[in-house]
VMD Tcl script that builds the backbone (N, CA, C; Angstrom):
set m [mol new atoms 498]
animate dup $m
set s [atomselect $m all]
$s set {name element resname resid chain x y z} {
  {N N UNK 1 A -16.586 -35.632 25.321}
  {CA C UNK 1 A -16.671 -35.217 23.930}
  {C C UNK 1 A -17.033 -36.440 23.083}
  {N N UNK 2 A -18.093 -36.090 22.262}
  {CA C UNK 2 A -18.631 -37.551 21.183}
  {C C UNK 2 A -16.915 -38.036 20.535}
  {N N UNK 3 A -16.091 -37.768 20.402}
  {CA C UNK 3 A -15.192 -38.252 19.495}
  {C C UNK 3 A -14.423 -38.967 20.510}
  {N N UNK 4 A -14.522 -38.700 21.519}
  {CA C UNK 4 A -13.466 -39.346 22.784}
  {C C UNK 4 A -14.147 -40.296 22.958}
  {N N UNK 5 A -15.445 -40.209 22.685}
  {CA C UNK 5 A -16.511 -41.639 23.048}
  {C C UNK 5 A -16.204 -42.942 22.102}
  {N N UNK 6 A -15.972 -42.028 20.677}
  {CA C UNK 6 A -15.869 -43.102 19.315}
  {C C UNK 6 A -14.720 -43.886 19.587}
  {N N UNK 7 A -13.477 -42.686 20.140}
  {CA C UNK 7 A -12.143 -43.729 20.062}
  {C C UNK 7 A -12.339 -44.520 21.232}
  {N N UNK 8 A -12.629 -44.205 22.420}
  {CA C UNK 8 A -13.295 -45.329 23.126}
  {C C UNK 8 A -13.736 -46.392 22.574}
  {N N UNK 9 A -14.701 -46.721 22.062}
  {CA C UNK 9 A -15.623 -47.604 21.060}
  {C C UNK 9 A -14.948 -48.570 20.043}
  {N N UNK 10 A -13.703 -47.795 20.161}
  {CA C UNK 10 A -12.622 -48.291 18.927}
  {C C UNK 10 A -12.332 -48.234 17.969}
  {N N UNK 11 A -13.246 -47.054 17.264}
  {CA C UNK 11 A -12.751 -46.516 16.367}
  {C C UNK 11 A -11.264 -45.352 16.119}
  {N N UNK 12 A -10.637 -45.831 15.193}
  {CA C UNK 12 A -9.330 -45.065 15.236}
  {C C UNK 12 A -9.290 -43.481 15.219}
  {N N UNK 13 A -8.368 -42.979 16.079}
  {CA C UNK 13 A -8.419 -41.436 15.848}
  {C C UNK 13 A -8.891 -41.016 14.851}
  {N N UNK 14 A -8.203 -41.201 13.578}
  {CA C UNK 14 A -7.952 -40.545 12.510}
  {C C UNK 14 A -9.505 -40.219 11.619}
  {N N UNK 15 A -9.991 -41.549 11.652}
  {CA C UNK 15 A -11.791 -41.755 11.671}
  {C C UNK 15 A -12.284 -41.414 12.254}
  {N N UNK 16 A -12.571 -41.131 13.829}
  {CA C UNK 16 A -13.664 -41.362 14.359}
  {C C UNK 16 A -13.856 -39.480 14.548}
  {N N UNK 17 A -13.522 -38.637 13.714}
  {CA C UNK 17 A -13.865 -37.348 13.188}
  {C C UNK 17 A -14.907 -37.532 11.896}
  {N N UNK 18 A -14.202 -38.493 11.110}
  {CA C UNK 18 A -15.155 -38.914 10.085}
  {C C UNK 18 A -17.003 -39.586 10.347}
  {N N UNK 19 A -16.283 -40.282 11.452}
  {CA C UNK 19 A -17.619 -41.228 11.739}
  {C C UNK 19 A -18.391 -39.917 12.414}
  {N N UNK 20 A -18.073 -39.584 13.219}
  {CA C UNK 20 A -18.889 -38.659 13.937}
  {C C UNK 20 A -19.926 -37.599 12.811}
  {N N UNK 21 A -19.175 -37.076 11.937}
  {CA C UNK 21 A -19.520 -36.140 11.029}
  {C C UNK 21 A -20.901 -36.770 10.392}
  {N N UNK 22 A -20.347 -38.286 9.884}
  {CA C UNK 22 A -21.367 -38.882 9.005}
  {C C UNK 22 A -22.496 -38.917 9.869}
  {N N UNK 23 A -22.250 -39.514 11.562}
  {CA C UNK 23 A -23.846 -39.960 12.489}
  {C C UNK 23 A -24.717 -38.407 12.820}
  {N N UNK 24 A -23.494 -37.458 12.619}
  {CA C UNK 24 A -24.372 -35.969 12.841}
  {C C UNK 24 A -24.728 -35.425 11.779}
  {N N UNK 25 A -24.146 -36.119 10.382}
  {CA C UNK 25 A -24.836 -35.309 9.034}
  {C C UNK 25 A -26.545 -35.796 9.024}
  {N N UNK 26 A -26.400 -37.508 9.241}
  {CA C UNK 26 A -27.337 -38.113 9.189}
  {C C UNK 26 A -28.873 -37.801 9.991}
  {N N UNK 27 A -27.930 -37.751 11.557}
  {CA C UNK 27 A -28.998 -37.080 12.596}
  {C C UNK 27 A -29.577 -35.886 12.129}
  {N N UNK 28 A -28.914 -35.291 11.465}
  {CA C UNK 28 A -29.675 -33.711 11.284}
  {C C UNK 28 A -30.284 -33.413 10.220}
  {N N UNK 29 A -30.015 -34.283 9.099}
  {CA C UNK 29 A -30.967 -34.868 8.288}
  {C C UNK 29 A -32.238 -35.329 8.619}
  {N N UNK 30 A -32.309 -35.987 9.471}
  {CA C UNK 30 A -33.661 -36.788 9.591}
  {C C UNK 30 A -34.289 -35.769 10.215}
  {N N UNK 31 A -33.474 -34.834 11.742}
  {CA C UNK 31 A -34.118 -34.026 12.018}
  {C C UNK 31 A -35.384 -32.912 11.739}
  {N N UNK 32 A -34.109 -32.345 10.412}
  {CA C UNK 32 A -34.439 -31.556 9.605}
  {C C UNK 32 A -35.745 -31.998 8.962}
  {N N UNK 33 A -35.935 -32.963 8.475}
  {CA C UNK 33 A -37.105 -34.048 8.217}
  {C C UNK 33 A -38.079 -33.839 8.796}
  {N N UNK 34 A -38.318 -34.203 9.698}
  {CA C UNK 34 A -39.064 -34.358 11.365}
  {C C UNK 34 A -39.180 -33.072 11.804}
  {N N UNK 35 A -38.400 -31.719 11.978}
  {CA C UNK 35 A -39.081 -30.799 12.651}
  {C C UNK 35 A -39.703 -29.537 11.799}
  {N N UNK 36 A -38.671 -29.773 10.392}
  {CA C UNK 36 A -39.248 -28.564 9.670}
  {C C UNK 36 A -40.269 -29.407 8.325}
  {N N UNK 37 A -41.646 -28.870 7.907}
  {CA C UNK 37 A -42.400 -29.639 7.401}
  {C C UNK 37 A -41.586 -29.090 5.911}
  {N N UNK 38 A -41.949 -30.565 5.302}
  {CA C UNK 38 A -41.286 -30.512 3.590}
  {C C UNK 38 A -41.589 -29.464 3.006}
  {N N UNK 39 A -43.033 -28.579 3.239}
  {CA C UNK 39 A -43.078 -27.443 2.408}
  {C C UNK 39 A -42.648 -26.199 2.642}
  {N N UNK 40 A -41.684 -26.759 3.908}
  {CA C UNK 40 A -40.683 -25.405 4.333}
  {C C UNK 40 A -39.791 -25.302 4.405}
  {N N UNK 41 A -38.915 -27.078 3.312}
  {CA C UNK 41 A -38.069 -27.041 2.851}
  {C C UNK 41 A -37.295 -25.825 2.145}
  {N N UNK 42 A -37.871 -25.115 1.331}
  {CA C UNK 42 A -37.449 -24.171 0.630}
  {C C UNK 42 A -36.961 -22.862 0.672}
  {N N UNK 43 A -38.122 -22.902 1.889}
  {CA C UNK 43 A -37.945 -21.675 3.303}
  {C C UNK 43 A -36.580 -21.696 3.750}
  {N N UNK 44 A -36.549 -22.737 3.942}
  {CA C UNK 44 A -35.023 -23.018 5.253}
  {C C UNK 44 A -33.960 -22.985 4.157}
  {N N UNK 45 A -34.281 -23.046 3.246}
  {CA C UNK 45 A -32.873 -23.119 2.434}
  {C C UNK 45 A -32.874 -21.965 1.970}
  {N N UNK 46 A -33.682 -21.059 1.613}
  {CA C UNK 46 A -33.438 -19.574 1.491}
  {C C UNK 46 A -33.098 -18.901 2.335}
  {N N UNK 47 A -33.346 -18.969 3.658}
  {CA C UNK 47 A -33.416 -18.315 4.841}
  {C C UNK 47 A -31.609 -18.579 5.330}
  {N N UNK 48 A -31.368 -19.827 4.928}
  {CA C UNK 48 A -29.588 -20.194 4.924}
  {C C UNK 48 A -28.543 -19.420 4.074}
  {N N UNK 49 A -29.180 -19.198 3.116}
  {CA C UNK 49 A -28.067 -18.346 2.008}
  {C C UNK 49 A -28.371 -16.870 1.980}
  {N N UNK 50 A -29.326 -16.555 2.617}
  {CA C UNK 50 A -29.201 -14.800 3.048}
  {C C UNK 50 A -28.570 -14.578 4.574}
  {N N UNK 51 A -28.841 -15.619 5.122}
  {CA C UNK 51 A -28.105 -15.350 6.598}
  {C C UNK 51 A -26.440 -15.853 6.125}
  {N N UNK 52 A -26.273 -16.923 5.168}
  {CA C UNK 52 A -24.820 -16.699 4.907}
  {C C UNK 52 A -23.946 -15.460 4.338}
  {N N UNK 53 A -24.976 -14.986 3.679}
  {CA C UNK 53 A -23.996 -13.371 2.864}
  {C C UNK 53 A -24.071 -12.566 3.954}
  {N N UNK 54 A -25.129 -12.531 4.756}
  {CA C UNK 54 A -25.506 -11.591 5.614}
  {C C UNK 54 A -23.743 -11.739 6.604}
  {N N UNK 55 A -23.787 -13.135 7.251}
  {CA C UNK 55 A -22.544 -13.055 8.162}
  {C C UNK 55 A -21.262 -13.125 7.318}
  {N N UNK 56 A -20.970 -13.312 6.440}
  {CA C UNK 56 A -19.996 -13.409 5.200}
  {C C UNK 56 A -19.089 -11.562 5.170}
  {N N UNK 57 A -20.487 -10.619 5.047}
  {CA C UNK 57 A -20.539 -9.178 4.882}
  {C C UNK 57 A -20.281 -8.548 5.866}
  {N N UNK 58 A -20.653 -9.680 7.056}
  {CA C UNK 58 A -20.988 -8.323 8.554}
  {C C UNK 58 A -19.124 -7.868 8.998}
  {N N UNK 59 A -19.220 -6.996 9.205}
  {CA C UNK 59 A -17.699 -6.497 9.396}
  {C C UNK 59 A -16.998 -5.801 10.806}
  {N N UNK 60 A -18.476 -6.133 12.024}
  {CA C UNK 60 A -18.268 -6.068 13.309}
  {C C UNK 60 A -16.766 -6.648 13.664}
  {N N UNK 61 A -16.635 -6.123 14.883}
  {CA C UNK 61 A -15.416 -6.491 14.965}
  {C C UNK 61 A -15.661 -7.870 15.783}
  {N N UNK 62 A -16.691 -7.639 16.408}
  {CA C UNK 62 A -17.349 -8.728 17.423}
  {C C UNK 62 A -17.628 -10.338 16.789}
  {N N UNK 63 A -18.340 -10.455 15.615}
  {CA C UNK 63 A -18.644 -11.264 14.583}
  {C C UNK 63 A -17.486 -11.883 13.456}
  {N N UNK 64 A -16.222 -11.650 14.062}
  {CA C UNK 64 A -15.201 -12.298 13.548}
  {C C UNK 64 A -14.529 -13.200 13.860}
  {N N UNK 65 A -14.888 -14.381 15.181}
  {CA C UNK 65 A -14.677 -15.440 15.198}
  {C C UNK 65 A -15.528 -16.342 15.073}
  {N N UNK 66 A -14.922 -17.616 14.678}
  {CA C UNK 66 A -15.829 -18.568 14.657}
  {C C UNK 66 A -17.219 -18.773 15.300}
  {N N UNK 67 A -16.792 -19.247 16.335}
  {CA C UNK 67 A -17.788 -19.394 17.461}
  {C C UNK 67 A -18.709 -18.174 17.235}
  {N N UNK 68 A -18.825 -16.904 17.101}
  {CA C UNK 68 A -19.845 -15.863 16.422}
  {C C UNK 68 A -20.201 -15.882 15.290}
  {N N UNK 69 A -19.740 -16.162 14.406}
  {CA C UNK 69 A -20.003 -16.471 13.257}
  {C C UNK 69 A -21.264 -17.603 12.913}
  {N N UNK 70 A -20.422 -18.376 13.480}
  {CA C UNK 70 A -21.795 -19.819 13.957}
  {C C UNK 70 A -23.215 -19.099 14.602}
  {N N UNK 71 A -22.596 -18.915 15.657}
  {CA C UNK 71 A -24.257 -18.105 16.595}
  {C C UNK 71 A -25.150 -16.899 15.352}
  {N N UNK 72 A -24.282 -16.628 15.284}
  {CA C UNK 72 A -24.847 -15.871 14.482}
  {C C UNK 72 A -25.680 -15.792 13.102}
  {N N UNK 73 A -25.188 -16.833 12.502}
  {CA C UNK 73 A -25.930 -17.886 11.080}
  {C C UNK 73 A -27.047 -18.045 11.810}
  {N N UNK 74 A -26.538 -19.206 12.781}
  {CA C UNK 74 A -27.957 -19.587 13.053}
  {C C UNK 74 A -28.929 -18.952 13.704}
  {N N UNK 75 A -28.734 -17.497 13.976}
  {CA C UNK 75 A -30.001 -16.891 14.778}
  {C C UNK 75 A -30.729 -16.435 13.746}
  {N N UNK 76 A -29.692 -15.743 12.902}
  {CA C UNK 76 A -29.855 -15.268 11.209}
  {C C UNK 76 A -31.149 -16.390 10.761}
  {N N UNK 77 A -30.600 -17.720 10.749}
  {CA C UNK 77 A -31.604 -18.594 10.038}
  {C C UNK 77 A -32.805 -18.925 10.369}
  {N N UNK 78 A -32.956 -18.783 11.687}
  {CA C UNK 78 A -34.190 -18.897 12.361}
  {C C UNK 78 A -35.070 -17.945 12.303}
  {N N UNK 79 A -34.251 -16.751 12.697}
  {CA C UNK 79 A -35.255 -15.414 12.210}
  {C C UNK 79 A -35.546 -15.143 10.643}
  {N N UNK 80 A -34.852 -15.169 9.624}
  {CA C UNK 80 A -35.199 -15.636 8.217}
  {C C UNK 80 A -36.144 -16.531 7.989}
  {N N UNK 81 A -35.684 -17.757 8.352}
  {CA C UNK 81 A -37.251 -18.687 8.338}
  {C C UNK 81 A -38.191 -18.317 8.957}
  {N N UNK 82 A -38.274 -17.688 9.845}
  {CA C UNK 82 A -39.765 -16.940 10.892}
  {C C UNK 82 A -40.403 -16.470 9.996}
  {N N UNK 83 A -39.671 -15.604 8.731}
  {CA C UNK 83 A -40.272 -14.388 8.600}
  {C C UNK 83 A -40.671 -14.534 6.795}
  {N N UNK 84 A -39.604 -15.593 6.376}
  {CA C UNK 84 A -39.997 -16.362 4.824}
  {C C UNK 84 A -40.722 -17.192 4.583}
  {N N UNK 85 A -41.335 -18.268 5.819}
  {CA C UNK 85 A -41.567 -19.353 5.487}
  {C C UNK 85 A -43.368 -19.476 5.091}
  {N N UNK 86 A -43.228 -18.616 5.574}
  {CA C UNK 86 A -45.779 -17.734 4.925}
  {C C UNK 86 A -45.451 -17.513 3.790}
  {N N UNK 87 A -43.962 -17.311 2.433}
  {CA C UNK 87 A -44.177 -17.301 1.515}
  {C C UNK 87 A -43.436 -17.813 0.400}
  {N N UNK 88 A -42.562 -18.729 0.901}
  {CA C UNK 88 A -41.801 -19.639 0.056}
  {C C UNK 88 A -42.405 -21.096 0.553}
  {N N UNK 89 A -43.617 -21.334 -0.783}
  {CA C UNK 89 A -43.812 -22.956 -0.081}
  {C C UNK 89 A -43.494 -23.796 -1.291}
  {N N UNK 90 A -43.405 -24.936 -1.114}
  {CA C UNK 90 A -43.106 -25.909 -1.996}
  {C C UNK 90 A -43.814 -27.149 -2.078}
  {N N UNK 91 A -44.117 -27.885 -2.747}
  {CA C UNK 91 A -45.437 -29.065 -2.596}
  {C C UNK 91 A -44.306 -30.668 -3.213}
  {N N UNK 92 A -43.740 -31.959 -2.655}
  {CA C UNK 92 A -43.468 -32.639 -2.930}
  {C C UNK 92 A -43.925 -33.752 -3.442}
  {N N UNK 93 A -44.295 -34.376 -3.987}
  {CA C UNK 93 A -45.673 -35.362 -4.644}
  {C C UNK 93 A -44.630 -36.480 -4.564}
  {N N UNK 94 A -45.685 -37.730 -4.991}
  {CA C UNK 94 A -45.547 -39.083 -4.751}
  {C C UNK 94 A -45.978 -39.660 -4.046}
  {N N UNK 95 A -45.513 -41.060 -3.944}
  {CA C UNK 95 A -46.167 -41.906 -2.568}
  {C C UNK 95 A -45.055 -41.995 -1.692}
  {N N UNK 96 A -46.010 -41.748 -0.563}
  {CA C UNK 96 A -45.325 -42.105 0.993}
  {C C UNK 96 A -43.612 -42.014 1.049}
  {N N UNK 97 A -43.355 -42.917 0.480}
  {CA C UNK 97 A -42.106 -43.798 0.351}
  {C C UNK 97 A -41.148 -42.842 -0.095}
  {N N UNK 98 A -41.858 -42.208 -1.327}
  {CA C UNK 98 A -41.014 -41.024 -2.287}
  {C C UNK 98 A -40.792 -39.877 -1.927}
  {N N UNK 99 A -41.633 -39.659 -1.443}
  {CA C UNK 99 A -42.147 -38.210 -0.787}
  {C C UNK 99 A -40.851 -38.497 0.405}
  {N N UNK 100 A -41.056 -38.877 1.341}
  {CA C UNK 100 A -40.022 -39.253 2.397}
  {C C UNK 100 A -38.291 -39.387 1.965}
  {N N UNK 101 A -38.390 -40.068 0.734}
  {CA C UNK 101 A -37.211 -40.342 0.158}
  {C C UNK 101 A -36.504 -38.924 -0.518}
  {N N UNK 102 A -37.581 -38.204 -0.787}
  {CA C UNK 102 A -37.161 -36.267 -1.919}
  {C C UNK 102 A -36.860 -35.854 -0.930}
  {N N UNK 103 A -37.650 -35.717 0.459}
  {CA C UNK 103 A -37.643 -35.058 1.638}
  {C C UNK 103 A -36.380 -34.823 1.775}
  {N N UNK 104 A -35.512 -35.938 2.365}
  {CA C UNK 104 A -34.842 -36.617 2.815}
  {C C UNK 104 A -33.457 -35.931 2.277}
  {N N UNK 105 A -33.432 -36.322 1.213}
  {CA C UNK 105 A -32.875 -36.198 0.114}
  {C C UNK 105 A -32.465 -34.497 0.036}
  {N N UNK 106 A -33.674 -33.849 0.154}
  {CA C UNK 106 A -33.506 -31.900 0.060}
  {C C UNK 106 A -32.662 -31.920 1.563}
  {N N UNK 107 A -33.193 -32.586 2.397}
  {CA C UNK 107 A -32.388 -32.230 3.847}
  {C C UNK 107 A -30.939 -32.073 4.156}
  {N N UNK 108 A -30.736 -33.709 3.605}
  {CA C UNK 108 A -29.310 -33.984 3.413}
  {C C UNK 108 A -28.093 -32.792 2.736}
  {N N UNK 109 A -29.048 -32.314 1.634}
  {CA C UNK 109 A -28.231 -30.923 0.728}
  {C C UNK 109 A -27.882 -30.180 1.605}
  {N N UNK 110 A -29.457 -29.714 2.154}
  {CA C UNK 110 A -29.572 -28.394 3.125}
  {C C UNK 110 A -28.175 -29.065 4.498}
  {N N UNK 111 A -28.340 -29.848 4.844}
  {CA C UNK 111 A -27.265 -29.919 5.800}
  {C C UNK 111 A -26.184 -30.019 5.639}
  {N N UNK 112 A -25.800 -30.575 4.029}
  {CA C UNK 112 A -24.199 -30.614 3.954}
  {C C UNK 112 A -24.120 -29.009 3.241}
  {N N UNK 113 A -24.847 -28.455 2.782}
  {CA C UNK 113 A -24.356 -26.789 2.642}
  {C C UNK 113 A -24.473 -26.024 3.966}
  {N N UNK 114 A -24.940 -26.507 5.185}
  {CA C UNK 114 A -24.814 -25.644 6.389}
  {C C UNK 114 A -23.465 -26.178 6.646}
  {N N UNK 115 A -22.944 -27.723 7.093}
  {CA C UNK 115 A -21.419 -27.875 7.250}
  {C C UNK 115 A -20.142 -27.628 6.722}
  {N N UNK 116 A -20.483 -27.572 4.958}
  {CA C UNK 116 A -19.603 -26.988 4.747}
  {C C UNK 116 A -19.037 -25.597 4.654}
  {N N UNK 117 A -20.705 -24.921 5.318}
  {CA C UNK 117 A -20.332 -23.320 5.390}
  {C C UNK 117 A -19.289 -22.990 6.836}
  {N N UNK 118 A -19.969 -24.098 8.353}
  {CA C UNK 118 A -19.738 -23.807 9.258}
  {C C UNK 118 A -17.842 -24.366 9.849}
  {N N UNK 119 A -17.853 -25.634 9.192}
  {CA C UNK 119 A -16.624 -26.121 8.990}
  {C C UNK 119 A -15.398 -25.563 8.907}
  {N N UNK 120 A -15.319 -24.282 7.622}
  {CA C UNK 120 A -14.749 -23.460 6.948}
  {C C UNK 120 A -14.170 -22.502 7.655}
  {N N UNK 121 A -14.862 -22.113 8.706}
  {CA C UNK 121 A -14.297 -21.480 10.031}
  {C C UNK 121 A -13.883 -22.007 11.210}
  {N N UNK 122 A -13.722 -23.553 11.561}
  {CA C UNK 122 A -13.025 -24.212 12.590}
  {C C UNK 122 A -11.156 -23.747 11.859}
  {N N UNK 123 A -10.205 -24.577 12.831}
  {CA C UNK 123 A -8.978 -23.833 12.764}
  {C C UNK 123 A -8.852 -24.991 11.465}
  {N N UNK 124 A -8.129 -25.096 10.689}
  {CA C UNK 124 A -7.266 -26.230 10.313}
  {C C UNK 124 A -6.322 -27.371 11.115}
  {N N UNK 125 A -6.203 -26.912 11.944}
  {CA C UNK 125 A -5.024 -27.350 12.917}
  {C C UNK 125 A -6.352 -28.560 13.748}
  {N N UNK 126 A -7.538 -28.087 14.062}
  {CA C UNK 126 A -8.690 -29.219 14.805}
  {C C UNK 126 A -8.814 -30.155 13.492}
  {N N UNK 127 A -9.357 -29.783 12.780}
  {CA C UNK 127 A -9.826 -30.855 11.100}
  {C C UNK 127 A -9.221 -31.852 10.995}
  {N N UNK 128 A -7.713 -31.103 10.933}
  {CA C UNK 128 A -6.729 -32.334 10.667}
  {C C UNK 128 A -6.684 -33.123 11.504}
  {N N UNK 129 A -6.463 -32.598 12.437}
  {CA C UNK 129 A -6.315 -33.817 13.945}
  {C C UNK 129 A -7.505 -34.911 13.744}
  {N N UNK 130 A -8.516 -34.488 13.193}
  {CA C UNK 130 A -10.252 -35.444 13.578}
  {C C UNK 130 A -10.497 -35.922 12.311}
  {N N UNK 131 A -10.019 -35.316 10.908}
  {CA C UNK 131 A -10.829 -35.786 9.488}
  {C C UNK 131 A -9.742 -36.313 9.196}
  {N N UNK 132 A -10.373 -37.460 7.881}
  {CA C UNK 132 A -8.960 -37.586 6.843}
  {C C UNK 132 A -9.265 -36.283 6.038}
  {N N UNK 133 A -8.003 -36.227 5.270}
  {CA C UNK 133 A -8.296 -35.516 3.873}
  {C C UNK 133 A -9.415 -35.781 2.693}
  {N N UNK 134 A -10.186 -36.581 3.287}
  {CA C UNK 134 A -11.122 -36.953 1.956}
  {C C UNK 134 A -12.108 -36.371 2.642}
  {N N UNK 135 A -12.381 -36.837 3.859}
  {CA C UNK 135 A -13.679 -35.703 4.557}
  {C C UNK 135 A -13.318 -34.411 4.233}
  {N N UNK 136 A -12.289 -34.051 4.561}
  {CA C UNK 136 A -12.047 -32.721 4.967}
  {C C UNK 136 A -12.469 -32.197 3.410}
  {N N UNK 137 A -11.934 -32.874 2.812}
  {CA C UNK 137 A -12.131 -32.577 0.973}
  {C C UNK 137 A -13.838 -32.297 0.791}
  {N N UNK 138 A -14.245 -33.213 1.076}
  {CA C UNK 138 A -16.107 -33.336 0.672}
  {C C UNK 138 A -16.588 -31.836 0.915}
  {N N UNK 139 A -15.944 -31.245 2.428}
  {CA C UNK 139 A -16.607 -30.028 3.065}
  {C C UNK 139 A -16.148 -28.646 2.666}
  {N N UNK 140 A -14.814 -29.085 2.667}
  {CA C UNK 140 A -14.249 -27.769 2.431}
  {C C UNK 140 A -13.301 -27.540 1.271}
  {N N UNK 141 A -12.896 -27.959 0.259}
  {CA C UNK 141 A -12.460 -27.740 -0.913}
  {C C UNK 141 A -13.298 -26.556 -1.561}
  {N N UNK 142 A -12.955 -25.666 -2.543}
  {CA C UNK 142 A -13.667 -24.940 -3.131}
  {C C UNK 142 A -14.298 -24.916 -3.883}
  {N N UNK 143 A -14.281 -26.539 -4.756}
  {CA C UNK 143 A -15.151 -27.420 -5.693}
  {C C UNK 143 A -16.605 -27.867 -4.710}
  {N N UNK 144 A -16.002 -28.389 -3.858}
  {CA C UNK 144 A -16.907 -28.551 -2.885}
  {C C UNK 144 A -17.763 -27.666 -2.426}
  {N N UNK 145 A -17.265 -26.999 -2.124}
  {CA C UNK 145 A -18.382 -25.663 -1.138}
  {C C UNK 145 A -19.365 -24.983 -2.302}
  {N N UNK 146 A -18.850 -25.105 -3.556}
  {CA C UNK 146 A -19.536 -24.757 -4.620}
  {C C UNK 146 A -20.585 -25.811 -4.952}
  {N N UNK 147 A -20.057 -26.982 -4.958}
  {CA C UNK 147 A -21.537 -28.042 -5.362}
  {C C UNK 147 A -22.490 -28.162 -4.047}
  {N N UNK 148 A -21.893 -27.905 -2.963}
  {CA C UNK 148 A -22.964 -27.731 -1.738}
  {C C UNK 148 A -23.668 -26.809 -1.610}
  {N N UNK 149 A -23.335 -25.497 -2.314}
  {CA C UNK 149 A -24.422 -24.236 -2.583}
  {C C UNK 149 A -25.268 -24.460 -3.905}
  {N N UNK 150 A -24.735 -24.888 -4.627}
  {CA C UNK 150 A -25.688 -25.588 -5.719}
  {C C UNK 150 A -26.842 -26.885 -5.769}
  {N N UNK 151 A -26.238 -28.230 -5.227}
  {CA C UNK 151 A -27.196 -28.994 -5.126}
  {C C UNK 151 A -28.172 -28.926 -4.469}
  {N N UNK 152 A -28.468 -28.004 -3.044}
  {CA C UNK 152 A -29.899 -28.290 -3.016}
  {C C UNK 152 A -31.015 -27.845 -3.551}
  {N N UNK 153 A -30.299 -26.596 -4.683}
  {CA C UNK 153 A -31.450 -25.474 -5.159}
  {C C UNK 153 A -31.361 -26.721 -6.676}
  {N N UNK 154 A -30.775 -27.506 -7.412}
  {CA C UNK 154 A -30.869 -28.193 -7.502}
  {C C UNK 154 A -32.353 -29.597 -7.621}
  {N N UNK 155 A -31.571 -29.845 -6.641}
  {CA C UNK 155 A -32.760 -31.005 -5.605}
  {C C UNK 155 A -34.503 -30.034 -5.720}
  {N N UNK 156 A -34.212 -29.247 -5.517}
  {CA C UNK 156 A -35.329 -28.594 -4.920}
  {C C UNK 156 A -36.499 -28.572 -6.363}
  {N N UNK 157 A -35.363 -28.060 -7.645}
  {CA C UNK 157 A -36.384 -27.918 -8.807}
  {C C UNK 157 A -36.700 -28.918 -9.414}
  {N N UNK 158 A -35.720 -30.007 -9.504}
  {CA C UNK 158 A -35.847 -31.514 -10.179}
  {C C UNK 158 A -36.697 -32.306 -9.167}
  {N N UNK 159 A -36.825 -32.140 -7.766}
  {CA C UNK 159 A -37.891 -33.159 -7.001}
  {C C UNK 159 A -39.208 -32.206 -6.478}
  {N N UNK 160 A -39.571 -31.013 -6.836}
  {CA C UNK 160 A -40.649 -30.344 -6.465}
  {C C UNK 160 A -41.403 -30.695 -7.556}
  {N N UNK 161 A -42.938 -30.836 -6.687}
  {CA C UNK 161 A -43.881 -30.937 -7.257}
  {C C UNK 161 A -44.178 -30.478 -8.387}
  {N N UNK 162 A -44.446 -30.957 -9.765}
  {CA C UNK 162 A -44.955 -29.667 -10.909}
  {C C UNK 162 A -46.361 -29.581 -11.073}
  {N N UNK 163 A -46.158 -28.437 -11.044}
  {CA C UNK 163 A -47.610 -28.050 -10.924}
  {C C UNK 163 A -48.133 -27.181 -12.156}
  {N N UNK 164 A -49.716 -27.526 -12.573}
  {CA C UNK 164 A -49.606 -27.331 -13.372}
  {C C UNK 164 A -50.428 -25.981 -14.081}
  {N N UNK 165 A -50.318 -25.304 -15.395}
  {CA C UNK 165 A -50.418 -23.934 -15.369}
  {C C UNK 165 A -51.920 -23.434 -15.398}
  {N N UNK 166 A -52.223 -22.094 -14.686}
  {CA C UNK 166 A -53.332 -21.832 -14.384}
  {C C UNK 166 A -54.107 -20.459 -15.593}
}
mol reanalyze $m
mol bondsrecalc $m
mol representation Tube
mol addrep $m
């Protein structure tokens, strides 16, 4: 398990839930970067908040644990993005540097509103054992989970391209 690796490494229990979180927020950030193109940024973040109400609503009996819940977002999101992304595009401007930096930047949102959706359904009883309370705070507080559904739509209108009227 990556966290058995960290305290190995020497980082302290109590952290190395924290550390882990931050090297996988980061990784999946850049990912996110790298596999989905910036102008389908917008895609993927729409395609996230209908597959969230969608599993939020579903009232199977099957789709009520975690572990389904999860699978299930994310098949939700993939097939959403399949099927949104020919018509939600978005254009990021600047140079190189900037462009990479907005990118970046929308990703990071998009990934801390997927963790703090997916988080929310681990037990309490794992969290505690692996986060401090200040992580645990960032993800899952209800202040929190609210500015993580907000900032990337956010991000999205203050760093998208403006374009201009026809």
């Amino acid at each position: 398990m990556p966290i058995d690796l960290l305290i190995n490494l020497g980082i302290p229990k109590q952290y190395a839930g924290d550390v882990l979180v931050v090297l996988l927020y980061v990784l999946a950030s850049v990912g996110v970067t790298i596999f989905i193109k910036k102008r389908d940024l917008g895609a993927l973040l729409f395609s996230l908040y209908i597959a969230y109400a969608i599993v939020m609503e579903t009232f199977f009996e099957f789709a009520q644990s975690p572990t389904a819940k999860a699978v299930i977002l994310i098949i939700l999101i993939f097939l959403l993005f399949a099927l949104i992304k020919h018509y939600v595009r978005m254009k990021i401007s600047g140079g190189k540097v900037i462009v990479w930096v907005k990118t970046l930047l929308i990703a990071l949102s998009i990934v801390g509103l997927l963790a703090s959706i997916v988080l929310q359904w681990l037990p309490a009883s794992m969290l505690k054992e692996f986060f401090t309370a200040f992580s645990s705070e960032i993800f899952l507080s209800k202040e929190a989970q609210l500015i993580w559904m907000i900032v990337p739509l956010v991000l999205i209108f203050m760093l998208k391209h403006k374009q201009g009227a026809y």
